[in-house]
N, C-alpha and C positions, 0 to 999 in steps of 0.2 A: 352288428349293425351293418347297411348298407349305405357305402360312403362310393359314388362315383363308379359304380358298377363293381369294389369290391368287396367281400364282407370280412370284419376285422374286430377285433375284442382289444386294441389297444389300445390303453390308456383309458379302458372302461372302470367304471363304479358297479360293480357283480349286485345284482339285487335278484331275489325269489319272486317268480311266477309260483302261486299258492293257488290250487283249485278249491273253490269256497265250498264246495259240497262235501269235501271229508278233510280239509284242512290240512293236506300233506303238499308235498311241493313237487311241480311240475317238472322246474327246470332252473338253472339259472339263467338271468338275463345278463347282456355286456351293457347297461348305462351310459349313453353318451355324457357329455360334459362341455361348457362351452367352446373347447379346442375340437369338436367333432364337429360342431355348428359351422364354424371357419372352414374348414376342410371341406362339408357340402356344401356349405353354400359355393365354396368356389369351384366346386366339381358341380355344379348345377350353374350356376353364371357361363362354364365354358363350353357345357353340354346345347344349353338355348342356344347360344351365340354362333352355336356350327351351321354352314348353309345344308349341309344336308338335312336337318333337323326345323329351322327356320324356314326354309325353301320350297319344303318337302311339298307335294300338290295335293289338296283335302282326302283325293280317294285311297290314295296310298299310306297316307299318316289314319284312316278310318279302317282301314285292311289290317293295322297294325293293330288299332283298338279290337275289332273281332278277332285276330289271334290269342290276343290277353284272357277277353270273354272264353274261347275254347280252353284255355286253358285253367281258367278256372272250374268251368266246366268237369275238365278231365282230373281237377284235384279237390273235387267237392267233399268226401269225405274228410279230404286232410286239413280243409278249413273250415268244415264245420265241428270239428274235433276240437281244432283249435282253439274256437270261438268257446266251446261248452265245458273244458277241463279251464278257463281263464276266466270266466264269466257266469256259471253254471245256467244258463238260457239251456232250457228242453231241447232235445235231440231235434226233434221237430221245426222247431223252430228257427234253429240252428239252420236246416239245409233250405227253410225256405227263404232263409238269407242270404243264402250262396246264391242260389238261382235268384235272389232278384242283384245280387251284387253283379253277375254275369250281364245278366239283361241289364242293368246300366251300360257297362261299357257298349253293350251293343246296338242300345238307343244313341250314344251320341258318336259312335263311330259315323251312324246315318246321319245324325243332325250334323257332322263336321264335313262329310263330302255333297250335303247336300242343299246348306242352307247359304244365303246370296247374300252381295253387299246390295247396296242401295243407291240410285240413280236419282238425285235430289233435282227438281223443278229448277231450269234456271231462270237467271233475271238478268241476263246481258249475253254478250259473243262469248259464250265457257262452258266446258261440261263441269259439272260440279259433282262428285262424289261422297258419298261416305264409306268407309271401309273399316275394318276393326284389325287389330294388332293383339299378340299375349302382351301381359303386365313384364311378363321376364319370369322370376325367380318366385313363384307361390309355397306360402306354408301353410301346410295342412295340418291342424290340430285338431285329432280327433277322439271323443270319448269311449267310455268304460262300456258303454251297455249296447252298443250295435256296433262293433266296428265293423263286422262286412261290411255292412251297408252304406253305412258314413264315410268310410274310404274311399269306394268305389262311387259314391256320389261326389266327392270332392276332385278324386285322381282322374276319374274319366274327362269332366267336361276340362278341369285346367288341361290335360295331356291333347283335349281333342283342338283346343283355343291356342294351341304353339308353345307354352309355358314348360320349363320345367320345374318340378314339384320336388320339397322336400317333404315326407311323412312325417309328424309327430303324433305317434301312439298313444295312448294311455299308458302309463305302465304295469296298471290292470293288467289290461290286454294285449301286449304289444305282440305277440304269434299273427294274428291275421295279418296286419302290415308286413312282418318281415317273409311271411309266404307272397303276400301280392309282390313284394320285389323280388323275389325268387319267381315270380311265372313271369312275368314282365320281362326280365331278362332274358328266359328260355323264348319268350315269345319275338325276342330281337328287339325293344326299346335299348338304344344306345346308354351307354352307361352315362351317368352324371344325370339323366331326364327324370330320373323315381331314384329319391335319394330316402334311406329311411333310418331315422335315431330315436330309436328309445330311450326312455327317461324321464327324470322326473320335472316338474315345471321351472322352479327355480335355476337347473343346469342346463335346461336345453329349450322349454318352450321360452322363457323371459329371454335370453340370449337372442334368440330366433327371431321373435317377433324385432325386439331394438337391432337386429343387423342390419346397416344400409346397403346390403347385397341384397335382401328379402324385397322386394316390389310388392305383393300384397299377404295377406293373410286369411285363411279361411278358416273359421274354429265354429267346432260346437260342442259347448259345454255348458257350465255355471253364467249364472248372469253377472257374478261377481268377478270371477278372471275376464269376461265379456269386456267389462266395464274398463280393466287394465289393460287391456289388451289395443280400446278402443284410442285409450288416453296417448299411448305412444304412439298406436296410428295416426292419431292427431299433429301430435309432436312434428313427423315425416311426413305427412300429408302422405301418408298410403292409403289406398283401396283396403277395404275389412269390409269382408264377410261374417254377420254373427248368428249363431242360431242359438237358444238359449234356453231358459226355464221357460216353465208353464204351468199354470194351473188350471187345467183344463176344465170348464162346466160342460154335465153332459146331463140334458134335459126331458121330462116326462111329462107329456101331457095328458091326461085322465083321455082322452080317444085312441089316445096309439095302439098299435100293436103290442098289448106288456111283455109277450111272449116272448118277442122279438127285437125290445128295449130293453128285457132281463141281460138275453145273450149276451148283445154286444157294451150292457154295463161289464158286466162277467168281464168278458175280454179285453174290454175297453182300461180298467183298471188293473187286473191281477194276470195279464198277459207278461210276459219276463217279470215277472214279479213287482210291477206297477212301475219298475225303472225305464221309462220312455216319458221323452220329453212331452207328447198328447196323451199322456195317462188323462183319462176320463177324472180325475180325483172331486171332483166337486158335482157333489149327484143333486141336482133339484129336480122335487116331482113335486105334481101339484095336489096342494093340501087335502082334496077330498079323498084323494089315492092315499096319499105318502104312508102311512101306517102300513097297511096292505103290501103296499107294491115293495118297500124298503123288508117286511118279513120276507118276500120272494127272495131278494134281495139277497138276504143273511143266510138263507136256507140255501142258495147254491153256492154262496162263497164257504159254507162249513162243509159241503157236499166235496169241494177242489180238491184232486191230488198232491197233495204236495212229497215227493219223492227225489229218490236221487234224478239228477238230470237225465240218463239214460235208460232208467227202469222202464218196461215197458208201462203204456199208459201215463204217464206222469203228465200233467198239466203245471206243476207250478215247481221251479228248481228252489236253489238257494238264491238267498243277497249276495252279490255279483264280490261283496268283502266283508270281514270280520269287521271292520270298522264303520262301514256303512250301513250294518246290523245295527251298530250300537246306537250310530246318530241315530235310527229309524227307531228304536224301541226308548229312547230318549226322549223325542218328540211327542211319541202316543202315550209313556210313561208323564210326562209336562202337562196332557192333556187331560187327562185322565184324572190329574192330582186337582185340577182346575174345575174339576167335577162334569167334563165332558162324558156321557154314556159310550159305554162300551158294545156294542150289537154283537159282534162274535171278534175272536180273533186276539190281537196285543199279543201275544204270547209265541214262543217258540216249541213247535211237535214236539207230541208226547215219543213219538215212536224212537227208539235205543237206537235203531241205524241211524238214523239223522243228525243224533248229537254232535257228531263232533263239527259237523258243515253250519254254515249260517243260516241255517233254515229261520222262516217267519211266517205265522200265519196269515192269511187272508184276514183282513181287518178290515169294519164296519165300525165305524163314529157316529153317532148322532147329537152332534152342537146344537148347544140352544141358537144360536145364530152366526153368521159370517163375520163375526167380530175378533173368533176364539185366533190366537197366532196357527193353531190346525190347522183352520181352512183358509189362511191368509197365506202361508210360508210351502212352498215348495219342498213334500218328504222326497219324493223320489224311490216310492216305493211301494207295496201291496198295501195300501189304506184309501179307504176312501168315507170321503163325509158326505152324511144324507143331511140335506135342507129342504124346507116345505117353500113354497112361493102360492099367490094367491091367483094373480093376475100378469095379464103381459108385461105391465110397467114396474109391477113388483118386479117380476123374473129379472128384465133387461137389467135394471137398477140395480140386483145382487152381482149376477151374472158378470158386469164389469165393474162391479166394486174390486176390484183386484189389479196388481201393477201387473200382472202376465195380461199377454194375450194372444197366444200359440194357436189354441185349437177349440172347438167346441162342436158339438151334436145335439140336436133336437129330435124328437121323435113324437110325430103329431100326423092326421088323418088330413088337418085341415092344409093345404098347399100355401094358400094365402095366409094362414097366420105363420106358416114356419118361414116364408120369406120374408115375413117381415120381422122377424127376430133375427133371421142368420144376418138383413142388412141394419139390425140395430148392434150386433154383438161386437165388440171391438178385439178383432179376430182373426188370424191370417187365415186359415182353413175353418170351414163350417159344415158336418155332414148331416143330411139330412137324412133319417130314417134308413142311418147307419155308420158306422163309426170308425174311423181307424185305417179307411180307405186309404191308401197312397200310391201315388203314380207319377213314375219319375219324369213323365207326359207334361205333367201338372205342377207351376211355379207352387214352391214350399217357405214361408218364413213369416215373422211375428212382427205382432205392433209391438207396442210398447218396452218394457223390458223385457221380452222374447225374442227381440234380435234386430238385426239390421239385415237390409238385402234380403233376397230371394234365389234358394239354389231348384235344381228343377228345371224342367222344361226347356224350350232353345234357350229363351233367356239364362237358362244356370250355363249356359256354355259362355255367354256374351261378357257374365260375371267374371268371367276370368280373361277377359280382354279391354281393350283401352279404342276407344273411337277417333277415327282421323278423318278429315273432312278434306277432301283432292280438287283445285279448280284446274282445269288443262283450257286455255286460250282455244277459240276455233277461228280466230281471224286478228 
């Protein structure tokens, strides 16, 4: 682990990084524990508090962010390795995560030397200000199934907004983290600013968030640690950031493009193996199609490679755990028994290479209705349910029948009806005649129980600062 710019295995709890794809073991991990949480938090309390660090002038502390990006840059193999022996996400996929984890930090290097305070109207003899401040001490707790990405969306804007940052990994995954504190430090961030402990939640995230050294938290994960997480935030009146579950409707209307609505179903669902928080998972087409369009459907998810992560051509790796296999064929096996149709898929490859890894097929459900716990409950995984809708009002009405509301896609000729759907959807992101877009340009986060706040965009840098209002006398 990285405690204060040094890295130390003592007094760790050793636990096994297992690559899911052939279920041997990576590596061991050193386990933090809540006496590692004390230690960075107070090597990150001391680290903010330095004026060279606090003081420092936007364009130089943004100089410091593009060194990081180069450097990940220059160890893009070694964190996309990392990510795919921890994770089993496609080679592919893998390094198109690097490059966009790189391009974070290098979007808000720009947005930190480049973005202004604010010169408020006055109403007497005063100039009046607003200006923004870091919270202090952020935690970042970050999940299983993207950590490039997720880290570098959380570590960039807090490190660009003054704060220092402690990582908390998955313990899935925790390699990408402990390389981003290895390039960060080669890249010159002072020690104690990227503090990083893996582990598991009970000894390090529960610790972390209740520490009154912690000023805000930033997580994205389950909607059920969300909800714990939120509770204690409560408690301390801290700043939480939450990004959360989804069950994402991804929509068909008898004009669209099928061609071109197949695709981005395809990828929209069974892309890292449907483990993304916008998984497409809840397909409505409309009734005069759905037969039709839902065979297309079935015919290219039976068509998907599913391989070792590395093989050439592989489109679909394993389930990112042996246990998140099991939840996942638990649920379709629950559904199944409830007399939900099966269209392809439930089962795990036939092929003898594959055995021993978590593989799962590409899975196709067709519910009698939005009722079944199926399509109600969050798999987090390659499954997806087809539903018919009849009408606009039908649609809307299924469509947020659901406590998520992360993401959603429509795919229609007509402009005017798909805007009046994306502003009827209860919805943080809505694409239109295409799916799965994201742009760390672009504020990202959920109604309902998909989260609180918005990372992304200037605003994701703002997130991780606090607002102070200046009057200065002119007379």
């Amino acid at each position: 682990m990285l405690i204060g710019g040094q890295w130390t295995s003592a007094g760790a709890t050793v636990f096994d990084s297992i690559n899911p794809a052939t279920g041997e073991r990576n590596y061991r991990i050193a386990g933090a524990g809540p006496e590692h949480v004390e230690l960075a938090v107070a090597a990150a309390r001391e680290a903010q508090a330095r004026p060279a660090w606090r003081d420092m002038l936007p364009h130089r502390r943004a100089a410091l962010l593009m060194r990081i990006a180069d450097g990940m840059e220059a160890s893009a193999d070694r964190l996309a390795d990392a990510q795919r022996l921890e994770n089993g996400k496609v080679v592919a996929e893998c390094r198109s995560q690097v490059a966009s984890a790189a391009a974070t930090f290098r979007y808000y290097a720009a947005v930190c030397e480049t973005l202004g305070e604010e010169i408020t109207p006055s109403r007497g003899a005063y100039l009046s200000m607003s200006i923004h401040e870091p919270h202090g001490v952020v935690a970042a707790i970050t999940p299983w199934n993207s950590p490039l990405t997720m880290e570098a969306q959380k570590v960039a804007p807090a490190l660009a907004a003054g704060n220092a940052v402690i990582l908390k990994p998955s313990e899935v995954t925790p390699s990408p983290a402990l390389e981003l504190g290895r390039i960060a430090l080669e890249a010159g961030l002072a020690p104690g600013l990227l503090n990083v402990l893996p582990g598991f939640g009970a000894e390090v995230g529960g610790p972390l968030v209740a520490h009154p050294g912690v000023d805000m938290v930033s997580f994205t994960g389950g909607t059920a640690s969300g909800r714990r997480i939120a509770e204690v935030a409560a408690r301390k009146l801290m700043s939480v950031a939450l990004e959360l579950g989804g069950k994402s409707p991804h929509i068909v209307f008898a004009d669209a493009d099928l061609d071109a609505a197949a695709d981005a179903i395809i990828g929209g669902i069974f892309e890292g193996s449907g483990q993304s928080c916008v998984a497409g998972s809840r397909l409505f087409v409309q009734r005069s199609i759905r037969d039709a369009f839902v065979g297309r459907i079935v015919e290219r998810a039976r068509a998907l490679r599913v391989d070792l992560p590395d093989a050439p051509g592989a489109q679909m790796g394993p389930i990112a755990s042996f246990g998140h296999r099991e939840r996942i064929e638990a649920m379709v096996d629950g559904a199944r028994g409830r007399g939900v149709e099966v269209l392809c898929g439930a089962e795990r490859p036939a092929d003898a290479r594959l055995a021993a890894g978590a593989f799962y097929r590409p899975t196709v459900l067709a519910p009698a209705d939005g009722g079944d716990p199926i399509v109600r409950e969050e798999i987090f995984g390659p499954v997806l349910c087809a539903l018919a809708f009849d009408d606009e009002a039908d649609l809307v009405a299924q469509a947020n029948d659901s406590v998520y509301g992360l993401a959603a896609g429509i795919w229609t000729r007509d402009f005017g009806r798909a805007w009046r759907i994306a502003r009827a959807l209860a919805a943080g992101t809505v694409w239109i005649n295409t799916y799965k877009q994201l742009s760390i340009s672009t504020p990202f986060g959920g109604f309902k129980d998909s989260g609180l706040g918005r990372e992304k965009g200037i605003g994701g840098l703002r997130l991780y600062q606090q607002g102070k209002s200046i009057y200065v006398a002119t007379r």
